[in-house]
N, C-alpha and C positions, 0 to 999 in steps of 0.2 A: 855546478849543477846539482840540485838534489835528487836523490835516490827513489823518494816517495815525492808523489802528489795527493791534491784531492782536488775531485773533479770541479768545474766548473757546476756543473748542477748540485752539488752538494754544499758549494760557498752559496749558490744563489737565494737557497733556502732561508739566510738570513739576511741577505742584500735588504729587506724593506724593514728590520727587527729595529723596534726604536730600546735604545743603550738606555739603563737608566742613571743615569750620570750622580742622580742625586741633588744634592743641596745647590740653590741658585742663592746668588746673592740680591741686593736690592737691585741692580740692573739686569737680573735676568742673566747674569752671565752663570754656566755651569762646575762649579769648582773642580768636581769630577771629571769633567771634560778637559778643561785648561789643563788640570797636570796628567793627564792623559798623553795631549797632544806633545807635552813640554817635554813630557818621559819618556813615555813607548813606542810612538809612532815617528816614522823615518820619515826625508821627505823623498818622494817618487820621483821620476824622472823628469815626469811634467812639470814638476817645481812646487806639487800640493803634497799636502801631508798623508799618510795613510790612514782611513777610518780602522771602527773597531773592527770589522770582519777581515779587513786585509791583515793587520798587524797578526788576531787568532792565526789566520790561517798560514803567518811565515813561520808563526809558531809554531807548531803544531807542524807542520810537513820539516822544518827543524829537529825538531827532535825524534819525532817518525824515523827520519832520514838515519839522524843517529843511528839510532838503536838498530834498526838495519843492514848498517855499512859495519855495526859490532859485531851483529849475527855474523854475513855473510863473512866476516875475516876472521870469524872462528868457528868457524861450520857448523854455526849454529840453525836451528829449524826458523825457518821467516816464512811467514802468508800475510801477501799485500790485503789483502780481503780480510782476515785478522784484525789489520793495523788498520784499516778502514772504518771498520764495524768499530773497535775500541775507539777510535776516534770520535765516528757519530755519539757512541755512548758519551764521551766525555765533553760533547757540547750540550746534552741535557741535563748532566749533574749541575747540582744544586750547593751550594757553601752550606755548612751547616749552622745554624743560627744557635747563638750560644744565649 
């Protein structure tokens, strides 16, 4: 069980965000997508693959989780509301385009 979540209402914000996969081959297939699915994404319990917003979000409450279970076993200062807000922030940054 992890240590941190993040709310349903804050995954749902991007439930409808269309991914931009990039490059399509002559059939329309997503190259982005394909090794997406190949790579990153688990398959769920129902036997389907997880999209882009579930995989973010195992990340992400992953490593939250982390860094929390470090804090609290060395008594270090933790705020879930911190680690929320840094979160939000880090679903708006940007790669930086070279």
């Amino acid at each position: 069980m992890l240590s941190f979540s993040l709310s349903d209402a804050f995954i749902g914000q991007y439930a409808d965000r269309t991914v931009p996969w990039g490059y399509r081959d002559a059939a329309g297939n997503s190259v982005g997508e394909l090794v997406f699915l190949r790579t990153y994404s688990r398959l769920k319990a129902d036997g389907t693959k997880e999209t882009w917003q579930d995989v973010c979000r195992r990340v992400v409450e992953g490593t939250i989780s982390i860094q929390k279970d470090h804090a609290k076993a060395n008594r270090l200062p933790w705020s879930d509301n911190k680690a929320a807000r840094s979160a939000a922030c880090s679903s708006t940054a940007r790669p930086a385009r070279s």
